[in-house]
N, C-alpha and C positions, 0 to 999 in steps of 0.2 A: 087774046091768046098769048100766053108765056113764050118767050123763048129762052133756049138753052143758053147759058153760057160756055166762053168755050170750053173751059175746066167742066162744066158738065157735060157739053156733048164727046170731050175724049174720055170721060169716065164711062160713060154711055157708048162708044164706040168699044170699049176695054171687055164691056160685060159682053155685047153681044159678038166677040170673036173667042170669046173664050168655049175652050171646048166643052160639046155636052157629058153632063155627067152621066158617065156610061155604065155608071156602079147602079145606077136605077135599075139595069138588066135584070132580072132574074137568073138567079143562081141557078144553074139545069142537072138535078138529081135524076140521073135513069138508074132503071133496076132491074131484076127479071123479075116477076111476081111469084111469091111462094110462101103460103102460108105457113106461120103465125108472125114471118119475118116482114111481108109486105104484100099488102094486097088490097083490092077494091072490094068494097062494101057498100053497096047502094048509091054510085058515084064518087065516094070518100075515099083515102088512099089513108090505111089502118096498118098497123102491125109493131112489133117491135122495134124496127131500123128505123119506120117512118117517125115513132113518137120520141127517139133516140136522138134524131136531126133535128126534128121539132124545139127538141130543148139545144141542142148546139148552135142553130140561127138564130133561136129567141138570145143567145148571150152575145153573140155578134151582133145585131141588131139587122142582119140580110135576108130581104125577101130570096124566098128559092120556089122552087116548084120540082114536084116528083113526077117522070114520069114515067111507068111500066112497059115495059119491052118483053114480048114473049122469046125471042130468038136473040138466043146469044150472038150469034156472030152480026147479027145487027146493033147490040149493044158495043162490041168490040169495036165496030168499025164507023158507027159515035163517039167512041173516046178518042180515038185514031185520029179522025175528023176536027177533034174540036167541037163537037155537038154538044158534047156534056163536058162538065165541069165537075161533077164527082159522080163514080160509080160506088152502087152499094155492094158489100159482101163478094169479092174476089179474095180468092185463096191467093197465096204467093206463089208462083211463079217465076222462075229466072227469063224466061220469057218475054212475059208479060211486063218486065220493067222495062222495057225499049221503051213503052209508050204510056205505061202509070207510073206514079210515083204513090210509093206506098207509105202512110204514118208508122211510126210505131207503135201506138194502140190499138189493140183490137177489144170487144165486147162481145166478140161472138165468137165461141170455140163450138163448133161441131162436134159433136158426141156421141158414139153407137155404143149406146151400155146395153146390157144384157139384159132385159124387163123379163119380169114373172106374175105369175101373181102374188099377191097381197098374202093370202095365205103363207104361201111356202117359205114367207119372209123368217129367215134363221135356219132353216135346212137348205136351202140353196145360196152356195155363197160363192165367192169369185177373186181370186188372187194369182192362181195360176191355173193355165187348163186343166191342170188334173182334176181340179175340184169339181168339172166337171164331167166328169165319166160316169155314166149310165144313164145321163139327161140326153132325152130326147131335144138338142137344140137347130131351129128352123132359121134356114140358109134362104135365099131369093139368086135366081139364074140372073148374073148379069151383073150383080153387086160386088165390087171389091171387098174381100176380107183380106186379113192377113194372112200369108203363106206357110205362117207358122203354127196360126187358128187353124187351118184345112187341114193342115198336114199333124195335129196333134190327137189321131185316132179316136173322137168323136165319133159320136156318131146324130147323122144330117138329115134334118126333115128336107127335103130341096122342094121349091114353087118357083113357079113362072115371074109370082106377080106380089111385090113388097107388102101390096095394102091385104095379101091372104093372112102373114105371121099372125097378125093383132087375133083375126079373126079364130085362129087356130088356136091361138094361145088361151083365148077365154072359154072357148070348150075345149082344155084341156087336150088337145092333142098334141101338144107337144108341149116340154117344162119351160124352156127361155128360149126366145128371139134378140140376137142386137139388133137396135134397129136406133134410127136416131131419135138422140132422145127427147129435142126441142119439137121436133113434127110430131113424135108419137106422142107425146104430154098433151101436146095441142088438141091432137083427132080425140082424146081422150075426155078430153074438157067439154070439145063439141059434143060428143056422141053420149055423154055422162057414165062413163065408166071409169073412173080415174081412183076412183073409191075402192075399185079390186084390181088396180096394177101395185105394181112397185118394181125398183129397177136396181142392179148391184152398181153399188159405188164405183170402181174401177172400169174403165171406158175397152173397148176392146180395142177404138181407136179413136186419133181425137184431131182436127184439124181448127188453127184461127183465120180468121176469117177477119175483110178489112174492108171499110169504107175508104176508096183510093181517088187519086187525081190525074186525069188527062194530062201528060204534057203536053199536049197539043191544044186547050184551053185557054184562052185568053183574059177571061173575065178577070176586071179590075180588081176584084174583091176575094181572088185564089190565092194570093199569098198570105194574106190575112186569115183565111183559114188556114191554110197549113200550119202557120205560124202559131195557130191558137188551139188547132185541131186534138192534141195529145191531150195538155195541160187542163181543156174541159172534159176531154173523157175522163183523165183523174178523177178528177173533181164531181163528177157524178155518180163515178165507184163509189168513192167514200163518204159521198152524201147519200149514198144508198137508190138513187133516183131509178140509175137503171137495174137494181133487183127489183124494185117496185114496178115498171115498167115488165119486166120478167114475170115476175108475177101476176100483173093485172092479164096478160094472154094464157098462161100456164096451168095457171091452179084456180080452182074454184072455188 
């Protein structure tokens, strides 16, 4: 049987006090689930943010893990915690920085454009409210619009319940719904009707949206992302990766 010598057993003594490598962790992605942004599909965790992250670990080289959270305030009080180490898609908030740190890339702007159908396209157009006057446009109880949209003598189909507009709109009972425009393309993709919408360019309202970081997070491997976070979003704009990614949940 060999023995060490001493220059080997202080080298050997050297490795085993040395600290474990704690970047092995998993990177902890919580979300809320919402389609076509993030969601399970036959135990799979699918969507646009997920296959977004997908390609920003694949270039870091970090395992992570996604995982879904129905209740917000239990996702808040995960980042608070230190449970996660990035949260998907939080609006900004003044608030909310006490305890994220937010990039300044976003890939996800929220949009409520005005949808119609497909038909009308060229007689219904959208620049400023006037252009709409004598369109029947469908409102939902409960939804923020803007004070200036309510208040510009319209006239308002009013529902209880968001997912009625679509339904409304294809039998013609009312001319345009805002609604948004990532979830409505989506349901539209699902249900195959995406062939007799179409939406006005100009958004009625439009919020960014941001994959953000706990301060409270520890993980060896969080500054490293921060650090690289923007520079790959770039770089997948102008590589076109996430229109295609856009694409591949959107349009049929």
């Amino acid at each position: 049987m060999k023995t060490l010598t001493p220059l080997s057993f202080v080298f050997f003594m050297l490795l085993l006090l040395q600290p474990l490598n704690v970047s092995a962790r998993e990177f902890i992605i919580i979300a809320n689930p919402q389609a076509p942004h993030k969601y399970l599909d036959n135990g799979v965790i699918k969507g646009i943010d997920a296959d977004v992250i997908a390609q920003v670990m694949k270039r870091l080289n970090i395992k992570y893990k996604i995982k879904l959270i129905k209740s917000a305030a239990r996702i808040i009080q995960e980042a608070k915690s230190g449970k996660a180490d990035m949260v998907l898609l939080f609006s900004k908030k003044k608030s909310r920085m006490e305890y994220l740190i937010y990039p300044n890339e976003s890939y996800v702007d929220i949009n409520w454009n005005f949808f119609i159908l497909k038909e009308n396209e060229g007689t219904i157009n959208y620049e400023n409210f006037a252009d709409l006057k004598g369109l029947k446009i469908g409102i939902t109880k409960g939804i923020y619009y803007p004070p200036e949209f309510l208040n510009a003598d319209l006239t308002f189909d009013l529902v209880s319940q968001n997912h009625l507009q679509m339904k409304k709109l294809l039998a013609k009972r009312i001319d345009a719904a805002p609604l948004n425009t990532t979830s409505a393309l989506y349901e539209a993709k699902q249900q195959g009707y995406t062939e007799k919408l179409s939406y006005l360019v100009k958004p009625l309202k439009s919020k960014s949206y941001y994959n953000v970081f706990p301060i409270a997070s520890n993980h060896p491997d969080k500054q490293r992302v921060m650090d690289n976070y923007d520079q790959i979003l770039r770089n997948l704009k102008q590589d076109k990766i996430i229109a295609q990614i856009m694409d591949k949940y959107l349009k049929d």
